[in-house]
C-alpha positions in Angstrom: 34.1 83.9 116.2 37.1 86.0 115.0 40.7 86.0 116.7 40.2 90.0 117.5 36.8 90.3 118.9 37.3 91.9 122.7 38.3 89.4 125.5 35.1 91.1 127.5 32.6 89.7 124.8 33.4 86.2 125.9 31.1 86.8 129.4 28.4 87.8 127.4 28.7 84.4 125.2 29.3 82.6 128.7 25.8 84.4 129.9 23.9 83.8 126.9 24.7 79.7 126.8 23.8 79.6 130.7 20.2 81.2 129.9 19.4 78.9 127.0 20.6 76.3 129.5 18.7 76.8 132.3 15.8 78.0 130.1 16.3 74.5 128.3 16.7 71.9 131.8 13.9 73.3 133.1 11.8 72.0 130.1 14.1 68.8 129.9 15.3 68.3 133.2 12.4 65.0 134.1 14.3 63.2 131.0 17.2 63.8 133.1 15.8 62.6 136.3 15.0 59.1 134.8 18.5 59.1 132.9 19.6 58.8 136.4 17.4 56.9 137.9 17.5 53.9 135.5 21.7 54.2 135.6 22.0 54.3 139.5 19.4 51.1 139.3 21.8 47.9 139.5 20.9 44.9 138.2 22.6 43.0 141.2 19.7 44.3 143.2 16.2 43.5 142.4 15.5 46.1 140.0 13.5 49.1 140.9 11.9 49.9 137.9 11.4 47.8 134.3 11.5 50.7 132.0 11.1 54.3 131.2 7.3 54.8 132.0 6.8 52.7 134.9 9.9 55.0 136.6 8.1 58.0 135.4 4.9 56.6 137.0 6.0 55.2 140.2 8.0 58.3 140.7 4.6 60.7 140.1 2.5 58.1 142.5 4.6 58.2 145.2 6.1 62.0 144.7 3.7 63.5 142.5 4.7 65.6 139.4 7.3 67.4 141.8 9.4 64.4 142.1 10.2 64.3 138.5 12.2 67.5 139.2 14.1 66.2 142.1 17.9 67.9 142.0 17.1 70.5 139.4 18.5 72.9 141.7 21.4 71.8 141.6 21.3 71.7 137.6 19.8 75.5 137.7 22.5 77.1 140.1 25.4 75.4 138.0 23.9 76.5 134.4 25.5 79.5 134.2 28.8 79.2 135.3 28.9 75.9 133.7 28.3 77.4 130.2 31.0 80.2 131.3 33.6 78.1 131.8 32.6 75.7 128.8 32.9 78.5 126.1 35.2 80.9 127.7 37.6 78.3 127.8 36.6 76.9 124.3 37.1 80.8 122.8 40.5 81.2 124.1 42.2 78.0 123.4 40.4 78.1 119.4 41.7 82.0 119.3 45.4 80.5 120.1 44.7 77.4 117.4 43.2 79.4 114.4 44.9 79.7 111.2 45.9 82.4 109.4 42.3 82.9 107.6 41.0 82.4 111.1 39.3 79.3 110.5 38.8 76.3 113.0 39.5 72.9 111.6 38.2 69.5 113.0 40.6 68.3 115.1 41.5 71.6 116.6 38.0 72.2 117.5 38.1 68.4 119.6 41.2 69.6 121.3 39.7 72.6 122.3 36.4 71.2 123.4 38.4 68.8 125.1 40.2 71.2 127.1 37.0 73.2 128.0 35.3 70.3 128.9 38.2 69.0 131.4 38.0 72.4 133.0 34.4 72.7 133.4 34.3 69.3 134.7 37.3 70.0 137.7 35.7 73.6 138.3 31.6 72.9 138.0 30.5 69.9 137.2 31.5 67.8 139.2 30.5 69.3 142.3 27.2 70.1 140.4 26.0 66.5 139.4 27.2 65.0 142.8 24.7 66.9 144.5 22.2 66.1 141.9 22.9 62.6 141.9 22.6 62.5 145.5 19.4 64.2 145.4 18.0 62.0 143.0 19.1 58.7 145.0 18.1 60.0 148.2 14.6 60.7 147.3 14.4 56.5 146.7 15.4 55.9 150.0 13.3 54.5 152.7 13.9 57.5 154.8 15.3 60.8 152.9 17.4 62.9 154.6 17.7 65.8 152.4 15.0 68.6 152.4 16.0 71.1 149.8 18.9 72.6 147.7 20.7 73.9 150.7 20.0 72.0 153.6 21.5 69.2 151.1 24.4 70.4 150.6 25.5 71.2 153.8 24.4 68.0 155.1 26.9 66.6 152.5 29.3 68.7 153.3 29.1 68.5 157.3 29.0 64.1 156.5 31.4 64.0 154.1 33.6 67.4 154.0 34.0 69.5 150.5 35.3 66.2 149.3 31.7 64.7 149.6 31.0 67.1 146.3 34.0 65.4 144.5 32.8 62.1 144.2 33.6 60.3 140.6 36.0 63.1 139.7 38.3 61.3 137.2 34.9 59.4 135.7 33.2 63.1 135.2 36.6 64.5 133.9 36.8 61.6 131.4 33.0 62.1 130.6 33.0 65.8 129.9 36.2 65.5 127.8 34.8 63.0 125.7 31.4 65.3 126.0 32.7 68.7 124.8 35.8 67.3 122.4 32.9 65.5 120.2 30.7 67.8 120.2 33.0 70.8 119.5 34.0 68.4 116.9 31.0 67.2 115.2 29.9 71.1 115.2 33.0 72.4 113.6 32.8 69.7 111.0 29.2 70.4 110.2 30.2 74.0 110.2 33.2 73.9 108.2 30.9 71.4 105.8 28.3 73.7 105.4 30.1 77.0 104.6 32.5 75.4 102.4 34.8 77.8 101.1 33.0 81.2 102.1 34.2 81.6 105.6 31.4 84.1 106.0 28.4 82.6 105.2 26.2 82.4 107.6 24.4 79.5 108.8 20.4 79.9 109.7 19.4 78.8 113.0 17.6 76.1 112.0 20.7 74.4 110.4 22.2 75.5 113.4 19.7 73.6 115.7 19.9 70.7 113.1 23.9 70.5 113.6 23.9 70.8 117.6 21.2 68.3 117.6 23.5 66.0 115.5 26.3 67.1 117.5 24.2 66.2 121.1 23.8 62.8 119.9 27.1 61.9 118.6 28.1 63.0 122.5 25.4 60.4 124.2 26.0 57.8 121.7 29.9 58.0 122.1 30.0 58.5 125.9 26.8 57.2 127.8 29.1 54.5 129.0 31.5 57.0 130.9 27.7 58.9 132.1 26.9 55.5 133.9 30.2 54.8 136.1 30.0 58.6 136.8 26.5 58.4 138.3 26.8 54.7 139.6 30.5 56.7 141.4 28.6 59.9 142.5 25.7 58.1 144.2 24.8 57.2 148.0 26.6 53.9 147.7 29.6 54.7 146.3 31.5 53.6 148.6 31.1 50.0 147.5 33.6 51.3 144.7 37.2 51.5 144.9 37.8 53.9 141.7 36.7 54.4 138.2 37.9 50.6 136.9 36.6 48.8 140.0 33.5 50.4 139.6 33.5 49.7 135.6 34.5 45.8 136.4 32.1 45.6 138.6 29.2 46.8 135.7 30.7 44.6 133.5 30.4 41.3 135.7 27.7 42.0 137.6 25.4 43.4 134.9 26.8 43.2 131.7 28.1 45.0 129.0 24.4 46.4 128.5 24.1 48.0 131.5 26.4 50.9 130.5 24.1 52.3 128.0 21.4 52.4 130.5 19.1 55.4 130.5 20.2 56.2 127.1 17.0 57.2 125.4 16.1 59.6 127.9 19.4 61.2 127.9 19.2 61.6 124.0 15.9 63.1 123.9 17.7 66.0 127.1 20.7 66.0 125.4 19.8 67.0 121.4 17.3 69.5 122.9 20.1 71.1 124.9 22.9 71.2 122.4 20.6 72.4 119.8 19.4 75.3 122.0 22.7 76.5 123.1 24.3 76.5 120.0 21.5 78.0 118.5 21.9 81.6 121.2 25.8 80.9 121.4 25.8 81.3 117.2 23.1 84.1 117.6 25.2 86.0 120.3 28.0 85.9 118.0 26.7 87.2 115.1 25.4 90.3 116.9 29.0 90.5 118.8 30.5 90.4 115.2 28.1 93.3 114.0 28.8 95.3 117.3 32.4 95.4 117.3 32.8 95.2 113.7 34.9 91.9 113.4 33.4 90.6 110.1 
């Protein structure tokens, strides 16, 4: 995207990534649910489930298909303003770091998906994956206590004050960071790679797909480790954790080193899928924003 197109695009950019989003955890979001499921179950306990299917199938015999989408509200509501945040912030930190031929390098594009990704992270996501999380555990529990999106929420709330949204902060913070700053990177690499020296090529959005796919598993691959102590932090028993480290220590003697790629393979297969699909509109949107306000 070019330095001069109109601040006022960037909400149409922010809009379009939120759709694909929510367009795209509503077709992914069960991958998600077991992510969760198979990180928040410690191997300290007896183990809950010995794999992928038999979660899948013991959460369908005792939930039915409906349980596989426990917490996608919480998922849905924060789409939008997640992917608002993610590349509004993205677009004006690369407008300030472009050079003078308006291209992106590598490393400036990690900074600035660093930076977006800290932001989202303190203004939406953390808030927004508590709940889930929460959602997720409680429907395990011997007596569930939540009974939908909002009467959640304020039950958390009324327990355990705003704060009760908050919980894992600095290991979400860390986790988006890491997130957003390889992906932005891996993109802008493959982007950079693949128009070579014609700043204006454009890129088909299948290559596109093909690079936020890449880009998606870099992320899950690089940072699944921080995704665990986030959801082990932002689950009903949290409180057995003093902070971040204690609750990483605690993984790594209780568990292993093992246990903090738990629930990877469902998180790939969510994560590529996602990436892929939002980058594919975001790159879309663009193009037409270039064409409407004559920036190319």
């Amino acid at each position: 995207i070019q330095k001069h197109i109109p601040p006022w695009c960037l909400s149409d950019l922010s809009s379009a990534g939120g759709i694909a989003g929510g367009i795209e955890i509503c077709i992914t979001f069960p991958t998600e649910y077991v992510k969760t499921q198979l990180q928040l179950d410690e191997k300290a306990n007896l183990p809950r489930y010995r794999g992928i299917m038999d979660c899948v199938s013991q959460t369908v015999r005792h939930h039915g298909v409906k349980g596989l989408y426990r917490g996608l509200s919480s998922l849905l509501y924060g789409s939008i303003p997640k992917s608002a945040v993610r590349f509004g912030v993205f677009e004006i930190l690369s407008n300030q770091m472009r050079d003078e031929a308006g291209k992106l390098d590598s490393t400036r594009g990690l900074v600035c998906g660093l930076g977006a990704g800290v932001i989202e992270a303190v203004l939406v996501v953390c808030p927004m994956e508590t709940i889930k999380v929460k959602f997720i555990h409680d429907q395990t529990s011997a007596n569930p206590k939540y009974r939908g999106f909002f009467h959640g929420v304020r039950e958390i709330v009324r327990t355990q004050g705003i704060r009760g949204t908050y919980q894992g902060l600095t290991a979400t913070i860390l986790k988006q960071g890491s997130n957003q700053a390889i992906r932005f990177f891996v993109m802008t690499s493959l982007r950079n790679w693949y128009k070579g020296d014609d700043p204006n090529k454009s890129i088909n959005p299948i290559v596109t797909g093909a690079f936020g796919a890449i880009a998606g598993a870099a992320s899950v691959f690089g940072n699944t480790p921080l995704d665990v102590i986030k959801t082990r932090m932002q689950g009903l028993e949290a409180h057995k954790y003093k902070n971040t480290i204690d609750c990483a220590m605690k993984i790594m003697r209780q568990e292993g080193p093992a246990a903090f790629y738990k629930g990877t393979v469902p998180r790939l297969g969510r994560v590529c899928l996602d990436v892929a699909i939002v980058f594919i509109i975001y790159e879309e949107v663009v193009k037409i924003l270039n064409k409407v306000w004559k920036t190319e």
